[in-house]
C-alpha angles and dihedrals in degrees: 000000000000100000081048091062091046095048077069092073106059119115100225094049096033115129121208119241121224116134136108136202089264085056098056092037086059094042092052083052097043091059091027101060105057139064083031101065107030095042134013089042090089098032097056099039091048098047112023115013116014127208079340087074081108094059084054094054091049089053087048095048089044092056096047080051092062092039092047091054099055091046096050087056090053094043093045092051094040109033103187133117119264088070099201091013090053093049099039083055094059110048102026106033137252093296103057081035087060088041093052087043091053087052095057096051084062088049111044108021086044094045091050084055102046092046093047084058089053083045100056078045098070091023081062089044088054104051091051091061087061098048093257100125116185118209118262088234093074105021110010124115089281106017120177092228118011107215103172086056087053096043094057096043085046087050095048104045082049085055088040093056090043086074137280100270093053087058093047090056101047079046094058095049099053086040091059095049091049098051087049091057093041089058092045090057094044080052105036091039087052089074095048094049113127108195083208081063086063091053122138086008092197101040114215124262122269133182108250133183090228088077094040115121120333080346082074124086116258095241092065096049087042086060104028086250116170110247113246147150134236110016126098084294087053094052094054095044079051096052086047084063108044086045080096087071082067100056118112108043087094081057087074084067094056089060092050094111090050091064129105095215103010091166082071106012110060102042088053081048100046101041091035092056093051099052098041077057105045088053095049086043096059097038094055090042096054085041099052092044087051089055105049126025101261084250096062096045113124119239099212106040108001089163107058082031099057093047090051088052086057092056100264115104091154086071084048094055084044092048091047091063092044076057102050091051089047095052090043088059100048090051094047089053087049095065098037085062095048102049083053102045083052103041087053091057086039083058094052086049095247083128128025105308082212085085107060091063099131100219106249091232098053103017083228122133084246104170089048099045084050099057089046081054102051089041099057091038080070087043102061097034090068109027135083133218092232113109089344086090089062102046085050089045086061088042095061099038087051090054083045094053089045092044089052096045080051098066087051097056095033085055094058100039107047098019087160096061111111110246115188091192123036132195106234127225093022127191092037108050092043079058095046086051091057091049099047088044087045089052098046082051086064098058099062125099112280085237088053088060089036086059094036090059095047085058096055097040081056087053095050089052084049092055101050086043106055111341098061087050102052106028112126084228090062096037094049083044091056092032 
């Protein structure tokens, strides 16, 4: 823990600090409010949950409050980039470190990929509003190449490697225009509200083919359940999906060691981000269910959709570049993760160390953050939303159940160390954030776990290939 915190010293992988709490908090909500509210809203209510897509969204929210907890102690007490993987690093030991690192790459590479995707979507939508109309070819439902999805990806990894105020900035900006249109749609969509619209608020349960097979979610194969849609079980399969809504708070730990004061700073970042996006979550869902009865929803932009079938289509062109902002910014704080999380296990020698050189102008890891760019430029050419958002939904609660089991261990075996934030009740509510996280594992589809194996087993293969060999830990062991 100790030789973690000095790494952060030298001079040619020193990052610079200059973030506040305002900053992290910004950036939480910047990642956090996207892909949530302008898309999966209507999936999720329509197929899984109903008008009670708002409950989902409070169990999902619940169970990122454990979870962030448990991570803000462990920023607060090691503050260096890698987030999980750093912490992991410190209390288990280099192997179960790879293996969460492994697991970040599946969560956030994967999840920029999959967002800048949902951005050339409604770029695409907005441009056609205007008469601009893009060829299918290159930003229709099924391009061959999806160049919207690679330009803004290109545009954001130039504006990573510039410096990270100068991302925070852009960040704020495009944080503050999509709050503003978030709280537009929670008002405007107040006066267009039906109670009848709220009835039956928990549908009741029906057989459908989505949960059919490895389509259905392991807990219901584990217990001979049935698979069905809507009910209290289709609530919770609903929560493990728009648990990707979540994603992004744990990001704020990545950017510790660019804080001024992380012992203060991060934690307020980290749990103040969360709550500010659970609230909005659950206002614009129980406001776009009000609006439109839960079957008519749309499944790729319920919010601009359902104000054009009340007879408004000016709020939906305003909505769509709300959504266009929030989804920049979640992509940008995607990749600003990743290339932490990266950079952190460059720096242990686990990749190639050459990596983690911070370039001497912008104090940025800017070879690194370039190879995360090109790689998910080809991501997100080529790929579609569709299932990703589930398989990176297992690779984040799984970081979530290793950083909580984390605080347990790290409390027993270094009781001395100074820790400015501290999770309360451990170590019960570290254990009740395992459990919620297991649980919400469950409820994704039996081939979201299958895929999700086969990308750990090829980690492992990684490891014993390259990372075991080279690791700091395994030279200073046969020096």
């Amino acid at each position: 823990m100790e030789q973690s915190i000095r790494d952060t010293e030298a001079p040619e992988h020193q990052l610079r600090k200059r973030l506040t709490a305002l900053d992290l908090t910004v950036f939480g909500i910047g990642v956090i409010v996207g892909t949530g509210i302008f898309v999966l809203t209507g999936q999720v209510a329509k197929e899984l949950a109903g008008p009670a897509v708002a409950v989902s969204f409070i169990v999902a929210g619940v169970v990122c409050g454990l979870a962030a907890l448990c991570y803000a102690e462990f920023a607060s007490t090691i503050p260096v980039a890698g987030s999980a993987y750093t912490f992991s690093f410190a209390t288990l030991g280099e192997f179960p470190a790879w293996v969460i690192g492994w697991d970040l790459i599946l969560e956030l590479a994967l999840a920029a990929a999959v967002v800048s995707v949902g951005w050339s979507g409604y770029f695409a939508s907005m441009l056609s509003s205007v008469g601009v109309h893009l060829p299918a070819s290159i930003a229709g439902d099924d391009p061959v190449v999806n160049v919207p999805a690679i330009l803004i990806v290109l545009l954001l990894t130039s504006v990573l490697v510039a410096g990270i105020k100068l991302s925070s900035r852009v960040n704020l900006v495009l944080v503050i225009t999509k709050l503003v249109v978030v709280l537009l749609v929670i008002v405007a969509g107040l006066f267009f509200i039906k109670g009848a619209n709220y009835t039956p608020f928990i549908p009741e349960p029906v057989p459908t083919a989505r949960v059919e097979g490895l389509k259905a979610p392991l807990i219901q194969l584990i217990f001979g359940v049935t698979p069905v849609a809507f009910g209290v079980i289709g609530i919770f399969a609903a929560a493990a999906i728009v648990f990707f809504a979540f994603i992004g708070f744990d990001i704020v730990a990545t950017a510790a060691e660019e804080t001024i004061n992380p012992q203060r700073d991060v934690p307020r970042g980290i749990i103040g981000s969360l709550a500010i996006c659970t609230i909005l979550y659950v206002a614009v869902s129980l406001v776009v269910v009000g609006m439109q009865p839960y079957s008519q929803l749309s499944t790729s932009a319920p919010l601009s959709d359902a104000f054009t079938a009340v007879g408004h289509p000016w709020l939906a062109t305003i909505i769509s570049i709300g959504a266009l902002a929030g989804l920049t910014t979640v992509v940008l704080v995607l990749l600003l993760g990743q290339t932490r999380v990266l950079f952190a296990m460059s720096r242990d020698g686990l990749l190639p160390r050459s990596l983690a050189r911070v370039h001497p102008t912008f104090g940025t890891p800017a070879r690194l953050t370039t190879v995360i760019g090109v790689a998910t430029m080809a991501l997100a050419g080529f790929v579609s939303f569709g299932e990703l958002a589930e398989l990176v939904n297992i690779g984040t609660l799984f970081a979530f159940v290793v950083v909580s089991l984390g605080v347990i261990v790290l409390r027993r075996t270094r009781p001395d160390l100074p820790r400015a934030f501290r999770t309360p009740l451990v170590p019960l509510l570290p254990i009740l954030s395992v459990l919620a996280c297991v649980y919400l594992m469950l409820n994704l589809p039996v081939q979201t776990w299958l895929r999700f194996i086969i990308w750990m087993i090829i980690g492992v293969v990684v490891y014993f290939a390259y990372g075991y060999w080279h690791s700091r830990a395994h030279r200073e062991v046969t020096r």
